[in-house]
C-alpha positions as CSV (number, residue, x, y, z in Angstrom):
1,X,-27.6,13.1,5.8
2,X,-29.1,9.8,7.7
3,X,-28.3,6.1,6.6
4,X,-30.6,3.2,7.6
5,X,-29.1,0.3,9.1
6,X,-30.0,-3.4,8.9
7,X,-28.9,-6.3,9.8
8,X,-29.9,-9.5,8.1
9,X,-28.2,-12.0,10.3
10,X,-27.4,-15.3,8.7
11,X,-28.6,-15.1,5.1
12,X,-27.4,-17.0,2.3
13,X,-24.9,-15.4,-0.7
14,X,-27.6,-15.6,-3.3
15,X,-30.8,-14.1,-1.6
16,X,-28.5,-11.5,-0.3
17,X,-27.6,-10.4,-3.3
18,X,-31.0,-9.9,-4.6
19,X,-31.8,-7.7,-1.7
20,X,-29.0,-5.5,-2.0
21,X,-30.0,-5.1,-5.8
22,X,-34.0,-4.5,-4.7
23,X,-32.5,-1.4,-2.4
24,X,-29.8,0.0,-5.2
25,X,-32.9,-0.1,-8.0
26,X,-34.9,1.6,-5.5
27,X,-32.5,4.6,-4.5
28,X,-31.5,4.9,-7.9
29,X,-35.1,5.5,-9.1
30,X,-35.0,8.1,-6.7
31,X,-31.8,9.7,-6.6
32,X,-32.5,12.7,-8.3
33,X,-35.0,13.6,-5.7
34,X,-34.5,16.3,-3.0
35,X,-34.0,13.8,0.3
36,X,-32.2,13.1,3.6
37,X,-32.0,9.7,3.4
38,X,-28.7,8.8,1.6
39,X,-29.5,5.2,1.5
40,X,-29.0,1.3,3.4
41,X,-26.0,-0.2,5.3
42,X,-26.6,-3.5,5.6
43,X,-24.8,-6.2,8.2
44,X,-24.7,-9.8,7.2
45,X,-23.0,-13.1,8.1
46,X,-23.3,-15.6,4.8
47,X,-22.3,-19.5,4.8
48,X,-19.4,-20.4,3.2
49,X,-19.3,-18.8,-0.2
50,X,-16.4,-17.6,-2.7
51,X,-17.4,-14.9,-5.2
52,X,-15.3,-13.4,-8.1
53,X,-15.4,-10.0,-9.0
54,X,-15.9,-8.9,-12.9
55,X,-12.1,-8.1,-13.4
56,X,-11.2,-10.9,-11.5
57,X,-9.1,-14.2,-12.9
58,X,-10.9,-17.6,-12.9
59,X,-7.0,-19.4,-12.3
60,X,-7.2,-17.5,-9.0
61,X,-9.7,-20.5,-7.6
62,X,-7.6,-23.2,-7.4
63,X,-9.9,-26.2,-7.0
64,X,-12.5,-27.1,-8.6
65,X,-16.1,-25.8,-8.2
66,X,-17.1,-29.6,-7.8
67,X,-14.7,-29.8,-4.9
68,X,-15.8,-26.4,-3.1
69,X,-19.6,-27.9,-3.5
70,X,-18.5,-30.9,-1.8
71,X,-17.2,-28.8,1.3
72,X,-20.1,-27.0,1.5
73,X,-19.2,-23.6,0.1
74,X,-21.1,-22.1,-3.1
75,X,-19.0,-20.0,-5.8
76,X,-20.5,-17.6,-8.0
77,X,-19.5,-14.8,-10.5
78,X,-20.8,-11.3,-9.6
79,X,-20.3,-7.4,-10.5
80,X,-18.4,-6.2,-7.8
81,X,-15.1,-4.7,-8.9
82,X,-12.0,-6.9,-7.1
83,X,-11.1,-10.4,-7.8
84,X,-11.9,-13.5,-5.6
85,X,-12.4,-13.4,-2.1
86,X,-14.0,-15.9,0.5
87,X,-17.5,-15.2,2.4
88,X,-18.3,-17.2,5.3
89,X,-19.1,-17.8,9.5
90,X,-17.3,-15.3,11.8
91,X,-17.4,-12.5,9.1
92,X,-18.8,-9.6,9.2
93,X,-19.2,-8.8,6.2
94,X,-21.2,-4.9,5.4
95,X,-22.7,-3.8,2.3
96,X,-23.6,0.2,2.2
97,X,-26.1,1.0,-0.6
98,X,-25.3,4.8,-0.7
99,X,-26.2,7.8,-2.9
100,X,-22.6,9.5,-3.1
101,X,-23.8,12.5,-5.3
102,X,-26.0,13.2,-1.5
103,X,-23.1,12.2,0.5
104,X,-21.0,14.2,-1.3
105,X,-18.4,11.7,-1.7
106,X,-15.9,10.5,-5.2
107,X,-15.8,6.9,-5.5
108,X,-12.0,7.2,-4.2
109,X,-12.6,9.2,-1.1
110,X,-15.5,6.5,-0.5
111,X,-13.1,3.7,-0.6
112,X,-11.1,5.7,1.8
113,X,-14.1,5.9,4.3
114,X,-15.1,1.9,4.1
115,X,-11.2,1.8,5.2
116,X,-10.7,4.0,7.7
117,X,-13.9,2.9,9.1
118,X,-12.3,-1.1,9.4
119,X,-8.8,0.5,10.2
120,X,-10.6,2.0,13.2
121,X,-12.7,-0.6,14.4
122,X,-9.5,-3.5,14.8
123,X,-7.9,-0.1,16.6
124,X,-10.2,-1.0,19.2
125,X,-8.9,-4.5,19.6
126,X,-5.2,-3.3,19.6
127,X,-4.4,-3.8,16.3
128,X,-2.9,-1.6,13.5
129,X,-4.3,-1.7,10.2
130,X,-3.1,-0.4,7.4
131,X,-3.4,0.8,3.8
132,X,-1.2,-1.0,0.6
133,X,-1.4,1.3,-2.3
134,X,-2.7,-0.7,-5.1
135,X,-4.2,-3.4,-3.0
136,X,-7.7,-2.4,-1.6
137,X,-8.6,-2.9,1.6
138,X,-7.1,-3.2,5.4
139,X,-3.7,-5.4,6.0
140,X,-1.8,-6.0,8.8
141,X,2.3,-4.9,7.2
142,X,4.6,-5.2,10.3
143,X,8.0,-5.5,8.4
144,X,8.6,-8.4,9.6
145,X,6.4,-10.9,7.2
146,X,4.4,-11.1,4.3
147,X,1.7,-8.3,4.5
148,X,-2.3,-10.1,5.6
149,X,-5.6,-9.2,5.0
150,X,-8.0,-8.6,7.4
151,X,-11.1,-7.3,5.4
152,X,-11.6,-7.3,2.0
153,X,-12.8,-4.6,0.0
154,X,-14.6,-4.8,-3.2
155,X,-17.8,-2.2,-4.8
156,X,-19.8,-1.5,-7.7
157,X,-21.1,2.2,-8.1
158,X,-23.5,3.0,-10.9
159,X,-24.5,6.4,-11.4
160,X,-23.1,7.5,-7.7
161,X,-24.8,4.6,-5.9
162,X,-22.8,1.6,-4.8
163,X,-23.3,-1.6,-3.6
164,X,-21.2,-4.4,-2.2
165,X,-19.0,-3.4,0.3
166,X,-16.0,-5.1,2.9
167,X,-15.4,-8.6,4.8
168,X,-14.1,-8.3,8.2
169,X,-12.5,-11.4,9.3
170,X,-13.3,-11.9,12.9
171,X,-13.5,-15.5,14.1
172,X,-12.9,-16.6,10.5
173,X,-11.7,-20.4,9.8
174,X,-8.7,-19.2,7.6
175,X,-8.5,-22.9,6.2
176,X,-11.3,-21.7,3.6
177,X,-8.8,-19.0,2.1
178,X,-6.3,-21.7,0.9
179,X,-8.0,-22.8,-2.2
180,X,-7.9,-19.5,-3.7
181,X,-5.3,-16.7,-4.0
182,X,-7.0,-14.5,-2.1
183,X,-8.1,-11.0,-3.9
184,X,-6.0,-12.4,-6.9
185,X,-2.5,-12.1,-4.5
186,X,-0.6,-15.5,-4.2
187,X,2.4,-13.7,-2.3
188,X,0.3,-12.3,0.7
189,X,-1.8,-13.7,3.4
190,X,-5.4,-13.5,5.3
191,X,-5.2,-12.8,8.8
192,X,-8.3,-12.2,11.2
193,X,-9.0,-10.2,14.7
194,X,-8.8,-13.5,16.9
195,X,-5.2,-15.3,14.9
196,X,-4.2,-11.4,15.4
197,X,-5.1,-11.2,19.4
198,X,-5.2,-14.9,20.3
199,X,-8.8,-14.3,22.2
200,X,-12.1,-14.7,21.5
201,X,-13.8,-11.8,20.1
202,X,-17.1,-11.2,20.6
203,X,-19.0,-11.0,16.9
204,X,-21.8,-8.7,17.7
205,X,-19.9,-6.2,19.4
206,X,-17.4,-6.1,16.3
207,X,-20.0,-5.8,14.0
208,X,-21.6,-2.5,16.0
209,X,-17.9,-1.0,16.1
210,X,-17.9,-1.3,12.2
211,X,-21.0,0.7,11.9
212,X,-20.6,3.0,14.4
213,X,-17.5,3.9,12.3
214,X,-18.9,3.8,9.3
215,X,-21.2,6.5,10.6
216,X,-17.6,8.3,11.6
217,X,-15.9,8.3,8.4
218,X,-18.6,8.6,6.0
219,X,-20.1,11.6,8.2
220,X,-23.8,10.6,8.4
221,X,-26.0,9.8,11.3
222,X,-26.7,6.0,10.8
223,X,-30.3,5.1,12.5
224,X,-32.4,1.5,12.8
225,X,-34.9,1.2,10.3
């Protein structure tokens, strides 16, 4: 199976949003079709923008959506599964649009690929990511303090084909995280590659490890469109 990769470089929450629904509608009209294409993964970096997932708690954003305008950062209800979470510059942030049923892949064992592809890309920076049963996505647990989050992970699959996807935090201004409880946790914190290293990372190069991973743990040849 092939997946076709594009990055949209700086795009804004909303209009991102659209696109990834234009690419789910149009895989889903054709899912039932004998092909080798199994669908979009799509690289992005958005301005500052806080979305809540559909089983998410409003009392997790705790200011105001007056104040967050007047920073600068949007906010906006959407059907990802998850709870609040924080989008913005020196992200990478990855939305797949896959046909499991063609891949293969349970929604579980999915989930499990998106992680062990971040898991292995902030390997490559010397840093051990880990799994927390009943908390998607990658933290850093050394024993010693609170667990962090480095990405975020939060889908929607409808009839085998998802969308959304994760939120690596690479040069991310951790500031923005403190007016929410981050994925609905108010005991835990948000870490990134560069507070976790102390150098500068370079973005691009992050972002190509992610999906040459993702290629890795989902077991397709990703190509350019």
């Amino acid at each position: 199976m092939t997946v076709r990769f594009l990055d949209l470089g700086q795009m804004p929450y909303l209009r991102c949003w659209g696109y990834q629904r234009r690419l789910f509608d149009v895989l889903s009209a054709h899912r039932n079709e004998p092909s080798e294409n199994a669908g979009w993964i799509l690289t992005v970096e958005h301005p500052p923008v806080y979305t809540l997932g559909k089983s998410g708690k409003g009392s997790n954003l705790l200011v105001s959506e007056e104040f967050l305008r007047s920073k600068g950062a949007e906010y906006h209800s959407i059907d990802r599964g998850g709870d609040i979470t924080f989008h913005g510059p020196g992200q990478v942030v990855c939305y797949p649009i896959l046909d499991l049923a063609r891949l293969k892949l349970g929604l579980r064992d999915y989930v499990d690929a998106l992680e062990g592809a971040v898991i292995d890309t902030v390997a490559e920076y010397g840093i051990r990511g880990e799994r927390i049963a009943g908390a998607s996505g990658v933290w850093i647990a050394d024993g010693k303090t609170q667990p962090r989050k480095i990405c975020a992970i939060g889908v929607r699959a409808s009839r085998f084909v998802t969308m959304h996807g994760l939120a690596l935090n690479v040069s991310t201004d951790l500031d923005w995280f403190g007016y929410i409880n981050p994925c609905g946790f108010a005991d835990r914190g948000v870490t990134s590659i560069e507070r976790e290293t102390g150098a500068t990372t370079a973005f691009e190069e992050v972002k190509k490890q992610v999906v040459n991973h993702l290629s890795e743990n989902l077991n397709v040849k990703i190509y350019n469109n």
